[in-house]
C-alpha positions as CSV (number, residue, x, y, z in Angstrom):
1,X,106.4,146.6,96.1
2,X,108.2,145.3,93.0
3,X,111.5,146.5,94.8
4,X,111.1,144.6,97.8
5,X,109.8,141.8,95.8
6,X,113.4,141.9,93.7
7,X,115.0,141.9,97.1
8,X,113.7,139.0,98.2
9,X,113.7,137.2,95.8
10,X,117.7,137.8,95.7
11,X,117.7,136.6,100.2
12,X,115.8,133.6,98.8
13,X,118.9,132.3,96.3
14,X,121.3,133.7,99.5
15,X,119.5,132.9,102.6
16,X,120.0,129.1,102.7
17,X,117.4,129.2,106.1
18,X,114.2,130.3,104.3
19,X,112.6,127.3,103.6
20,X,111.6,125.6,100.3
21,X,108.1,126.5,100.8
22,X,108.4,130.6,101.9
23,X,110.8,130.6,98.5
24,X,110.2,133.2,95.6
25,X,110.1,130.0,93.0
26,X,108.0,128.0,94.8
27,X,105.4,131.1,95.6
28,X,105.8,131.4,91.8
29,X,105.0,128.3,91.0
30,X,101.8,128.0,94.1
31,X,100.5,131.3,93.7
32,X,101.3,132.5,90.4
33,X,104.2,135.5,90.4
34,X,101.7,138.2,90.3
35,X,99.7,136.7,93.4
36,X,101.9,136.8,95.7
37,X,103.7,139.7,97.4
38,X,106.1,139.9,100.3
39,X,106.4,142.5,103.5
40,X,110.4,142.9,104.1
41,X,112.2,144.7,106.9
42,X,116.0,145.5,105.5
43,X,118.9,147.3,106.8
44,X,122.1,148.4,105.0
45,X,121.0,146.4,102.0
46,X,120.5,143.2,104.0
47,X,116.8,141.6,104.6
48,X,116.6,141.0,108.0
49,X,112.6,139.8,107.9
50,X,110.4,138.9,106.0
51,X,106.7,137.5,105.5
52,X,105.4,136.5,102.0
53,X,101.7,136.1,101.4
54,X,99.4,135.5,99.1
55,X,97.0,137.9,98.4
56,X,93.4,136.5,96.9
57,X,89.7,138.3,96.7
58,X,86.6,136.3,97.6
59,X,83.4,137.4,97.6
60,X,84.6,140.8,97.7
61,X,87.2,140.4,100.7
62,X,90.8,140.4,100.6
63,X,92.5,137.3,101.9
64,X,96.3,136.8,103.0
65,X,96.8,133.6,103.3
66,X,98.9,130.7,101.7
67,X,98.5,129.2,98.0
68,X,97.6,124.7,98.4
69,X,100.2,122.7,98.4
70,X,102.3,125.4,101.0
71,X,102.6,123.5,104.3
72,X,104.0,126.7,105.9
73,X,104.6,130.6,104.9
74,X,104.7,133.0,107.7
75,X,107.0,135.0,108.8
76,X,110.8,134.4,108.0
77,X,113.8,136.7,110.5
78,X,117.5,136.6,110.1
79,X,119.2,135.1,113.2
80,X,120.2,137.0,115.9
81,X,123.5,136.4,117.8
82,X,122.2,138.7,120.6
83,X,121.4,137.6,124.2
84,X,118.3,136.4,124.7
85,X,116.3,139.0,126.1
86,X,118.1,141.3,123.6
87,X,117.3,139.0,120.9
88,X,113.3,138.7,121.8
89,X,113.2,142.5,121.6
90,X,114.6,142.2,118.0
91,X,112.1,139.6,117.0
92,X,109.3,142.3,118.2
93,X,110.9,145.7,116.6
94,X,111.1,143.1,113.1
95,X,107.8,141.7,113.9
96,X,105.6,144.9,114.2
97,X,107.7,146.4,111.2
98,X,106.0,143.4,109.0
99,X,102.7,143.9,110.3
100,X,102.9,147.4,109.4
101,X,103.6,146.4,106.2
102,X,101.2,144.2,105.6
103,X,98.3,145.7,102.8
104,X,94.2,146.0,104.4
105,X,92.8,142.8,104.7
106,X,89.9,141.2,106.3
107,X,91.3,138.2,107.0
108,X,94.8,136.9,107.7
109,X,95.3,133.2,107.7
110,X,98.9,131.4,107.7
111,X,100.6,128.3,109.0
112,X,104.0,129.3,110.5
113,X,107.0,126.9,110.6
114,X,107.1,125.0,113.7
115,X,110.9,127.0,113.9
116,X,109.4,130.2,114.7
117,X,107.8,129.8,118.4
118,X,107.1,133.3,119.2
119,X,103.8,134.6,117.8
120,X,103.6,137.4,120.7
121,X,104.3,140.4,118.7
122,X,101.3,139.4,116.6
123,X,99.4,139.1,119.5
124,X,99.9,142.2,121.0
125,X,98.6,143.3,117.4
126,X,95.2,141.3,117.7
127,X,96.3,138.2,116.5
128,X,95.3,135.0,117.7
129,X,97.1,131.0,117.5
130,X,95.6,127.6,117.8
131,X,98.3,124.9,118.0
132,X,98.6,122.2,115.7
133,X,101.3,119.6,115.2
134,X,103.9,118.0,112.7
135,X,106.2,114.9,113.3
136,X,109.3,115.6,112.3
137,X,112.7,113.5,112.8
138,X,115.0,115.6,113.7
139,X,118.3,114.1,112.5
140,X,119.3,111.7,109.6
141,X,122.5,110.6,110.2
142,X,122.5,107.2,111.9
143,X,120.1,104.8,109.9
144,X,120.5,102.2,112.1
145,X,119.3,104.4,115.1
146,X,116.3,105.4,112.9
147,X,115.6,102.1,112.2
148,X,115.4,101.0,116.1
149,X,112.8,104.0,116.8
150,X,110.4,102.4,114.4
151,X,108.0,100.7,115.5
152,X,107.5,96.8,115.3
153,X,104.2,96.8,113.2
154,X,106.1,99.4,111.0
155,X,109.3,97.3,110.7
156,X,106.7,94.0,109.6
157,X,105.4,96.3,107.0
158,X,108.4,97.0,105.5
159,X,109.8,93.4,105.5
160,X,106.3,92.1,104.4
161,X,106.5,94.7,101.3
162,X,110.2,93.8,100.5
163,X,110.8,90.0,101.0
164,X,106.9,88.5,100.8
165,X,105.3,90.5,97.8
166,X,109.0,91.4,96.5
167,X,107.9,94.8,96.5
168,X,110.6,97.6,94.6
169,X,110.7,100.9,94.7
170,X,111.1,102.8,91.8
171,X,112.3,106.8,91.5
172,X,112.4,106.9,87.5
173,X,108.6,107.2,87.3
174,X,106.7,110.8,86.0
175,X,104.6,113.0,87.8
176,X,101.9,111.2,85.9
177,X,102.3,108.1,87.4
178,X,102.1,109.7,90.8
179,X,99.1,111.2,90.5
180,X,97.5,108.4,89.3
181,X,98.0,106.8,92.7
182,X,97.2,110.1,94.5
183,X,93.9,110.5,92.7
184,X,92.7,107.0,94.2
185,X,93.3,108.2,97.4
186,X,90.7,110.8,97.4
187,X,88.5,108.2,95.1
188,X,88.6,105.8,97.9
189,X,86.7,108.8,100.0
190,X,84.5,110.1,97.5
191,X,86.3,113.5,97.1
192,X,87.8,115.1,94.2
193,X,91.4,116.1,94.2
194,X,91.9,119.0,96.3
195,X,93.9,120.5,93.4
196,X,93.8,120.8,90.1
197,X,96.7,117.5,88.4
198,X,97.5,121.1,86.2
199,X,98.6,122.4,89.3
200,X,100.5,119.7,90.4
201,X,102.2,119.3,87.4
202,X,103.5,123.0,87.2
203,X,104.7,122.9,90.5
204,X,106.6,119.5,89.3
205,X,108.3,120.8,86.9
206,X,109.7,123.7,89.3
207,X,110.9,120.8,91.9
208,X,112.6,119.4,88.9
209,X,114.3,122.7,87.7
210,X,115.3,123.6,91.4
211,X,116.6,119.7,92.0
212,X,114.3,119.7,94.8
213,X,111.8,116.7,94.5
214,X,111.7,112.7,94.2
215,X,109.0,110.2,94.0
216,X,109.0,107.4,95.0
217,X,106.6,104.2,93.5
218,X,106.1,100.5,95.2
219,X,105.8,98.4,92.3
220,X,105.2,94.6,92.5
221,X,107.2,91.7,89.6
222,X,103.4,91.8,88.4
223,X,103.8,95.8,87.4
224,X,101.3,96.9,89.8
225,X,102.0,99.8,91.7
226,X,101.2,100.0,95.4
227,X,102.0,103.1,97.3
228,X,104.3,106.7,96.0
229,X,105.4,109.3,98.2
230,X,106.2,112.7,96.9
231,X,109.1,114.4,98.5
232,X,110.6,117.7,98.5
233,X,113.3,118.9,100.4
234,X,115.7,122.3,101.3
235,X,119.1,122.5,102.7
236,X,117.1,122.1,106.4
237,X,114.0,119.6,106.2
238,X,112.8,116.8,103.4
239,X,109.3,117.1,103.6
240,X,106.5,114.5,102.8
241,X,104.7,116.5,100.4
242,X,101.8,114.1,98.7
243,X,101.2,110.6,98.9
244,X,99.2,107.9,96.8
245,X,98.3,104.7,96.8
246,X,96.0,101.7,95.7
247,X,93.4,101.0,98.0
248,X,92.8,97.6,96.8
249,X,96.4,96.8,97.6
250,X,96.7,98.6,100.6
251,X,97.9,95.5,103.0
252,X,101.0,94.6,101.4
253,X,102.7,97.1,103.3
254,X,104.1,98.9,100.1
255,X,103.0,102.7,102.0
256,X,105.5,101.9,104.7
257,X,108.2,100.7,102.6
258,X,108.0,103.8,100.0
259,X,108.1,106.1,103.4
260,X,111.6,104.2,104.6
261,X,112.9,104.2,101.6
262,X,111.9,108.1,101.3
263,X,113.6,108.6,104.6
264,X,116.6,107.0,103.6
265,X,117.3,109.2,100.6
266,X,116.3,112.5,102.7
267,X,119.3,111.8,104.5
268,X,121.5,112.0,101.8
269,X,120.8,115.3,100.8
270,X,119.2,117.0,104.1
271,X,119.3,117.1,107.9
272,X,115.8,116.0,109.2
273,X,112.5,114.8,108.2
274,X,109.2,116.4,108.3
275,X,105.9,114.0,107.7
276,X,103.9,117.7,107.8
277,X,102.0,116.3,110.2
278,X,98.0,115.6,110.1
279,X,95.1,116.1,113.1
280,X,93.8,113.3,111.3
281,X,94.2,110.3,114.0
282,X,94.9,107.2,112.2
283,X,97.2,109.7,109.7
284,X,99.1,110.6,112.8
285,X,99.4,107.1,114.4
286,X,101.3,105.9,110.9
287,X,103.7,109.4,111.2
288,X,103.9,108.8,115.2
289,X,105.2,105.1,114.2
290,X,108.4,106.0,112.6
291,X,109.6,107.5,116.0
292,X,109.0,111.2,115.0
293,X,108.6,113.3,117.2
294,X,105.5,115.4,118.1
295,X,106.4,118.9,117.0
296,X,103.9,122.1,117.5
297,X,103.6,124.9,115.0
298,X,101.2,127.6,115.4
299,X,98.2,128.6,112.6
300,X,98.3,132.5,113.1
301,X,94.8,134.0,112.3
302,X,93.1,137.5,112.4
303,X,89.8,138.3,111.1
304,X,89.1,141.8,110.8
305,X,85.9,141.3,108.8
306,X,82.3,140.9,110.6
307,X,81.2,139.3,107.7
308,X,83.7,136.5,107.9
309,X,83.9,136.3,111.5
310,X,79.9,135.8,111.6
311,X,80.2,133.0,108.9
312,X,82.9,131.1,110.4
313,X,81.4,131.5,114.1
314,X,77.9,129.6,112.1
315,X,79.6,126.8,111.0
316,X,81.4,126.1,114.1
317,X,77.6,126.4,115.4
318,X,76.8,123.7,113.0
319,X,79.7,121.6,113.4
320,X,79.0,121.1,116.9
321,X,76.0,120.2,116.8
């Protein structure tokens, strides 16, 4: 396994199409290097798939799944300049070869990127799909045009944060200062961070080291910080990793202002723009306002386990009651 792991981790620095989140540094940095492990299909020395996982025990069973933080892992195949029908078949022969690779487990549970639509293989294997969705803006290059598909409330917001509270936003801020905006979020609800700041701060300083990460903070003259939007990016897709902000200053529209000006900079070092999407409503309202468009990706389970499948089929029980 440590072979294929060293040849993966050598398609990550070469494949510029894996993205950020399916990378060897950033499983590294998620998982911990000895957590995560990787099923590889490879011919003549090239990898032509591949599906990393991570691999964790709980109460006994063995989980594949994906470490916090990991919008997307799933599996990852070279592309094919094949005819289409010829192409599909490749995408199954590569398909099956992963799952055949893949170590027992009693439960399999990944979010795939909303690039690879066909889940069939894995079907014909037992696997099932539900559907969920992202918002992603697909292309960067005219700000002007991506400042028309915003909408009007949006638009206010941004003006109201800019020329009314004279609202700036600030990139030379630590990952400190973030998550001291992030953690009121959660506050606000009565949760605790879903992640440890140690974590965070870890995976921080591998953004930094891979030049892959910016934060942005809405500071007013008065020093008091608004809004902060965490973003990471790949040569493909900026993505809108974490965001923060005070609730007690929530109206000055400093949250839609730090997303702009996040947007702006993503198109200076990517192609599109991924919001990572939320099945929370009012969360996907705000995303749905900065004329994104409604993107489907598919969260790929299998549950081999009775015991899990028993416990999960109880709390649905509960839940809909």
């Amino acid at each position: 396994m440590q072979q294929k792991k060293t040849l993966y981790r050598d398609a990550c620095i070469a494949e510029k199409t894996i993205p950020i989140f399916s990378q060897a540094w950033w499983l590294d940095a998620t998982a911990g290097a000895e957590n995560w492990d990787v099923a590889i299909v490879e011919k003549g020395g090239k990898v032509m798939a591949a599906l990393p996982y991570l691999r964790k025990k709980q109460r006994g069973s063995t989980l594949l799944t994906q470490p916090a933080l990991t919008q997307f892992l799933g599996p990852w195949l070279r592309e094919s300049n094949a005819k289409y029908a010829k192409a599909l078949g490749q995408q199954k022969d590569l398909m099956e070869a992963l799952i055949d690779q893949l170590p027992k487990f009693d439960q399999y549970s990944q979010n795939w990127h909303y690039q690879q639509q066909n889940w069939l293989p894995f079907y014909w294997r037992g696997f099932k799909q539900s559907t969920r969705y992202t918002y992603v803006l697909p292309e960067l290059t005219d700000e002007e045009a991506l400042w028309q598909e915003v909408q009007a409330n949006i638009r206010t917001d941004i003006r109201k944060a800019s020329d009314r509270f004279n609202i700036r936003i600030r990139d030379d801020l630590e990952i400190k200062d973030f998550l001291a905006l992030n953690r009121l979020v959660f506050t606000r609800q009565g949760m605790a961070l879903p992640y440890s700041e140690s974590f965070v701060e870890n995976l921080d300083k591998a953004c930094v080291a891979h030049g892959s990460r910016k934060i942005f903070i809405a500071e007013d003259p008065q020093g008091l910080r608004h809004a902060a939007v965490y973003l990471i990016w790949d040569d493909n897709s900026a993505y809108y990793l974490m965001g923060g902000g005070d609730p007690e200053l929530r109206n000055s529209g400093a949250t839609s202002l730090c997303m702009w000006e996040a947007i702006k900079f993503a198109s200076t070092v990517t192609k599109r723009f991924d919001f990572e999407g939320s099945m929370i409503e009012p969360v996907e309202r705000f995303f749905r306002a900065f004329g994104a468009i409604q993107t489907p990706y598919f969260a790929v389970t299998k549950t081999p386990s009775r015991m899990i499948r028993t416990v999960q089929f109880l709390k649905e029980l509960r839940a809909g009651k």
